[in-house]
C-alpha positions as CSV (number, residue, x, y, z in Angstrom):
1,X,0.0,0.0,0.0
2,X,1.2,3.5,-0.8
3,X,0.6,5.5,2.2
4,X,0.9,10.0,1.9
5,X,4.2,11.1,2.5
6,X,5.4,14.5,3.4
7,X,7.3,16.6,1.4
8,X,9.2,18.2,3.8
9,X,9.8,19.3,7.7
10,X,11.7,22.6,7.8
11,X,12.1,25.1,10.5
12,X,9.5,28.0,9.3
13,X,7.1,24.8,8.8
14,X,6.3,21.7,6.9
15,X,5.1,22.3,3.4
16,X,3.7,19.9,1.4
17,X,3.2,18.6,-1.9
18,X,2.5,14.9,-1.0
19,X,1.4,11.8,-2.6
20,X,-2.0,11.9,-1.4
21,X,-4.1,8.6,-2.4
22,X,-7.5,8.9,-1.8
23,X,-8.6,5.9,0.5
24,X,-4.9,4.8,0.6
25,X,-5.7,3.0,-2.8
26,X,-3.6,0.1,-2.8
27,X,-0.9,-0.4,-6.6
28,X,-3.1,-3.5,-7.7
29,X,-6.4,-1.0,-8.3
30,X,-3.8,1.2,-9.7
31,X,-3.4,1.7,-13.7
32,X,0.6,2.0,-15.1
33,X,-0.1,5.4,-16.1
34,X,-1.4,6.1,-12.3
35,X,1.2,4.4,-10.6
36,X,3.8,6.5,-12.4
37,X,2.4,9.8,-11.4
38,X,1.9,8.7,-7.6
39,X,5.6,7.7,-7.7
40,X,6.6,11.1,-9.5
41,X,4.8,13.1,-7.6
42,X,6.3,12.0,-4.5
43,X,10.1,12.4,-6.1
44,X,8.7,15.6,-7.7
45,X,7.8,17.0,-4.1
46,X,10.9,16.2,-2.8
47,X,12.5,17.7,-4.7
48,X,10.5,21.0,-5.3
49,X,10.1,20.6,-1.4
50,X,14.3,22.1,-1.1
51,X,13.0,25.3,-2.7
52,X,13.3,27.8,-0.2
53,X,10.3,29.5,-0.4
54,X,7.8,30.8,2.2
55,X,4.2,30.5,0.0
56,X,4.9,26.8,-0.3
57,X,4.8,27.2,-4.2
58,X,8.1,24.9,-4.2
59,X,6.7,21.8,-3.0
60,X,3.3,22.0,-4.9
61,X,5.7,22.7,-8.0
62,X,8.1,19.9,-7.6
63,X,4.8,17.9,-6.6
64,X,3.3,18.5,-10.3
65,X,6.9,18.4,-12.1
66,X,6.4,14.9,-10.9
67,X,3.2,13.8,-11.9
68,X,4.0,15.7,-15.3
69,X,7.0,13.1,-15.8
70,X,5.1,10.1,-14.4
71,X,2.2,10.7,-17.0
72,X,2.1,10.9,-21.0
73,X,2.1,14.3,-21.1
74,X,5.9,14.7,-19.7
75,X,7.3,12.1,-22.9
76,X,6.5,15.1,-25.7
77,X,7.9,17.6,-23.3
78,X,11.6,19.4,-23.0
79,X,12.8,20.0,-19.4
80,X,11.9,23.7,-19.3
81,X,8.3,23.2,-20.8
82,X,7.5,20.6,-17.7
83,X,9.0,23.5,-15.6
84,X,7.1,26.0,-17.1
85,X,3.7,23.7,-17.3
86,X,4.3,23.1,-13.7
87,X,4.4,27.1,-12.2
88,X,1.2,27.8,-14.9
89,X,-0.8,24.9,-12.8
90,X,0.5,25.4,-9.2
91,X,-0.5,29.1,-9.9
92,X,-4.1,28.2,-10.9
93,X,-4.3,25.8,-8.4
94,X,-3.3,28.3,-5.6
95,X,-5.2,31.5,-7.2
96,X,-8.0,29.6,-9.3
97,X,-7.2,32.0,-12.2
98,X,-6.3,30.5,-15.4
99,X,-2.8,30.7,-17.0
100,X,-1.6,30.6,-20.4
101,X,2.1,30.6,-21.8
102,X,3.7,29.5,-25.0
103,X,7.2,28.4,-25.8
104,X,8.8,30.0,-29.4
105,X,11.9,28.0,-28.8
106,X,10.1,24.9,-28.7
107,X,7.1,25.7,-30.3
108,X,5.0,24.4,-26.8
109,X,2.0,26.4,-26.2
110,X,0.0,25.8,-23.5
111,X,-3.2,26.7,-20.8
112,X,-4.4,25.8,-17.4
113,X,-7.8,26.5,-16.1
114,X,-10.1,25.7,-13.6
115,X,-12.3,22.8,-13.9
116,X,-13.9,22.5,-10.7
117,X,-13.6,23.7,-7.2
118,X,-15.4,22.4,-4.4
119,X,-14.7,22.0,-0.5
120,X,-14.7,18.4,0.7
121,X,-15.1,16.8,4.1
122,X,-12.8,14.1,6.1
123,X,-11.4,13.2,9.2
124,X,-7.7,13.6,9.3
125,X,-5.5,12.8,12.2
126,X,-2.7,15.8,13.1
127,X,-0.2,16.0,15.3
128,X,-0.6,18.4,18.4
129,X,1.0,19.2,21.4
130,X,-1.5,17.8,24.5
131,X,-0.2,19.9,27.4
132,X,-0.9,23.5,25.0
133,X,-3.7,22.0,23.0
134,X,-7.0,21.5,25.0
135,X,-9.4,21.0,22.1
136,X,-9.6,20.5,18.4
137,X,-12.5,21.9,16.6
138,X,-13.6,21.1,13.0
139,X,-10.7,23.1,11.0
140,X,-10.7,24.4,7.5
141,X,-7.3,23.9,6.4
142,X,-5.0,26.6,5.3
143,X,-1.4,25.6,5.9
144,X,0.3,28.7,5.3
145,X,2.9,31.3,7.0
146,X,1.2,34.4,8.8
147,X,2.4,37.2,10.9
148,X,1.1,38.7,14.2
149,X,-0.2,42.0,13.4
150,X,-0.2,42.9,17.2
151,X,0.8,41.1,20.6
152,X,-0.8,37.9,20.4
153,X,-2.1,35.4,23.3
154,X,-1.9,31.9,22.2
155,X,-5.0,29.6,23.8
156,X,-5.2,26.3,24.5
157,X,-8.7,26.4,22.6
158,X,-10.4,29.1,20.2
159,X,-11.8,31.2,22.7
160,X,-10.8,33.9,25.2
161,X,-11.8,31.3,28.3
162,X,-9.2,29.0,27.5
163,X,-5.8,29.4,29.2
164,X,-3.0,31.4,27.9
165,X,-0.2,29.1,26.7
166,X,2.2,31.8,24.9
167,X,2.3,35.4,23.9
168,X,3.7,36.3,20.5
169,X,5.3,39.7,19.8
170,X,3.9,41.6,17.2
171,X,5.7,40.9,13.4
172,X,6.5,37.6,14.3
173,X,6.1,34.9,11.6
174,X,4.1,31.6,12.4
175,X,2.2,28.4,10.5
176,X,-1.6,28.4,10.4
177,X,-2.7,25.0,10.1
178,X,-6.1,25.8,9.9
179,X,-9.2,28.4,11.0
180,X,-11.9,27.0,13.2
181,X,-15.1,26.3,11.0
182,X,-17.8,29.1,12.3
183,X,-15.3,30.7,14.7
184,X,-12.6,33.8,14.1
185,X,-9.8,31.4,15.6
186,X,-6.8,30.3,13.8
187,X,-4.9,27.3,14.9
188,X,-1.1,27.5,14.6
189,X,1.4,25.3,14.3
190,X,5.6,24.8,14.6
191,X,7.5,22.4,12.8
192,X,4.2,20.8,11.7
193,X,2.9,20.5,15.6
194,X,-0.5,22.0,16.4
195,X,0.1,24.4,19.5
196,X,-3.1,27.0,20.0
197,X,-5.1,29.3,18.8
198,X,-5.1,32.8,18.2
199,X,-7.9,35.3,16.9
200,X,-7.7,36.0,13.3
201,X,-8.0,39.3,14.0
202,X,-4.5,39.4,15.1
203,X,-2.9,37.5,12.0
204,X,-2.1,38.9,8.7
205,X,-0.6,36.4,5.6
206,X,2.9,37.1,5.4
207,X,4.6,38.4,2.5
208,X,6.1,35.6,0.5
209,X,9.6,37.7,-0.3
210,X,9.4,39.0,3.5
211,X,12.8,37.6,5.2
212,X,12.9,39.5,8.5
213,X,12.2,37.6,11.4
214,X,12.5,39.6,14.6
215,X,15.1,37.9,16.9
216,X,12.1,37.3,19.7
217,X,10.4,35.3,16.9
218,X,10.6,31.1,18.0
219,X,12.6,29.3,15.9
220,X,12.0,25.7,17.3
221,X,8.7,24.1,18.6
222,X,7.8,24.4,21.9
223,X,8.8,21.6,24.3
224,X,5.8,19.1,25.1
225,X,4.7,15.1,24.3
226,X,3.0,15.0,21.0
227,X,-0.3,13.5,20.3
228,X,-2.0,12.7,17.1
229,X,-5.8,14.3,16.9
230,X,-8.5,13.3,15.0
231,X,-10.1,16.8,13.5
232,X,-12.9,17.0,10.8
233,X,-11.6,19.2,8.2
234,X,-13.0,20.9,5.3
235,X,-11.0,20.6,2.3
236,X,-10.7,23.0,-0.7
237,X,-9.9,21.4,-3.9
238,X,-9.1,22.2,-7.5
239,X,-8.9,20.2,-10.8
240,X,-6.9,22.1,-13.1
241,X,-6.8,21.2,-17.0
242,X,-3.3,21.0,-18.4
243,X,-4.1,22.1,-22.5
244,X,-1.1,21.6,-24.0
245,X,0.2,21.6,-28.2
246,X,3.5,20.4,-29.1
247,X,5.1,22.1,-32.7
248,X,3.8,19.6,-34.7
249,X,0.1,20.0,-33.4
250,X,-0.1,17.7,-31.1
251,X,-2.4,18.2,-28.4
252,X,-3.7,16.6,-25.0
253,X,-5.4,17.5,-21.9
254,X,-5.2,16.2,-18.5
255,X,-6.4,16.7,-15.1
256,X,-4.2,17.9,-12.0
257,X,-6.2,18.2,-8.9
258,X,-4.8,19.0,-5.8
259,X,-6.9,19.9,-2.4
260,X,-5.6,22.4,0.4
261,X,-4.1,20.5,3.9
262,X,-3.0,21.0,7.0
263,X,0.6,21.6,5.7
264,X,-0.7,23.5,2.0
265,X,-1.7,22.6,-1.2
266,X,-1.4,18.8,-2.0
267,X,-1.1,16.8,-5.1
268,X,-4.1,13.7,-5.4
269,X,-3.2,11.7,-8.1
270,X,-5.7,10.6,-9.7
């Protein structure tokens, strides 16, 4: 059985573009053609996961250089078009706008659009830490890097009668794994570890080409036995159609989808 794998664990967070099988299909239900992608994608996010790069647009990029090589598609394709396929679809994927691009070198043209976007439900299990964390609500997953606008007071819970576990100078740069469905609470995260909540009110999306972390900002995870939570999530995911004509007029289409975690966007083969 191919189980998801992470794409990487780094200081400022774990961000992922995973192999993420829905239902944990096992390889004998599995096509040729889909085993290849699962297998690419997983060396594809790897790789894209050493990219040093705050909006998580490296991993989900190596994620779909990899299912690129592992289907048809990447066999008609020079190494720059796959690159350049790739950022067109992890851009439409993140921003749901379409892209188009086209190569005169090669003679590659190609577009990505939108298909579909919906939100889907499922229980996922995430790692927390169970002397900060008194409760896990239902989450709709974000996985991205925000900063504190203001002072903040980390909770054990989303809600100003839970107890304070941490206070977080203003500017500083943290993980949001998630914001509690029907609540204005965020739950944060180091190194991929759940540790509280704070009020959205106090968080901002940090800029992707910000570097300056004030020297108060915590660059480990707090100390503490981690646990593994069962949370129901809501999921937004995207299939994006790959349009893409080769010199001599060759032309195919495929679907990418990829659905929004706990740790970013993530590749589903399909």
């Amino acid at each position: 059985m191919l189980h998801c794998i992470n794409a990487r664990t780094l200081g400022a967070g774990v961000l992922c573009g995973s192999l993420f099988l829905a239902s944990c299909a096992t390889t004998d239900s599995m096509t040729k053609e889909q085993l290849g992608i699962a297998i690419g994608v997983a060396a594809g996010a790897a790789a894209g996961a050493m990219i040093d790069d705050d909006s998580g647009r490296g991993a989900i990029i190596g994620g779909i250089v990899g299912a690129i090589i592992g289907g048809t598609v990447g066999s008609v394709l020079a190494e720059r078009d796959r690159q350049r396929l790739a950022q067109s679809t992890g851009e439409t994927i993140m921003t749901g706008e379409d892209q188009e691009w086209s190569n005169p070198e090669t003679g590659v043209t190609a577009r990505t659009t939108v298909k579909e976007t919906v939100v889907e439900t499922r229980e996922r299990e995430i790692p927390v830490l169970k002397d900060r964390v008194q409760r896990v609500p239902p989450l709709e997953f974000i996985g991205a890097e925000y900063r504190t606008v203001a002072n903040s007071r980390v909770r054990g819970g989303p809600g100003t009668d839970y107890v304070i576990v941490e206070t977080l100078p203003a500017g500083t740069r943290t993980e949001v794994l998630g914001r509690v469905i029907d609540e204005d609470w965020f739950m944060i995260s180091r190194d991929g570890v759940g540790n509280g909540f704070v009020a959205t009110r106090l968080l901002e999306p940090a800029a992707p080409d910000a570097d300056h972390k004030p020297a108060s900002a915590p660059t480990t995870a707090p100390a503490g036995e981690v646990v593994r939570a069962s949370v129901e999530s809501a999921e937004t995911c995207r299939v994006v159609t790959q349009q893409v004509t080769t010199a001599s007029g060759h032309s195919e289409a495929r679907d990418i989808k990829a659905c929004r975690g706990p740790a970013g966007w993530e590749i589903v083969p399909s």
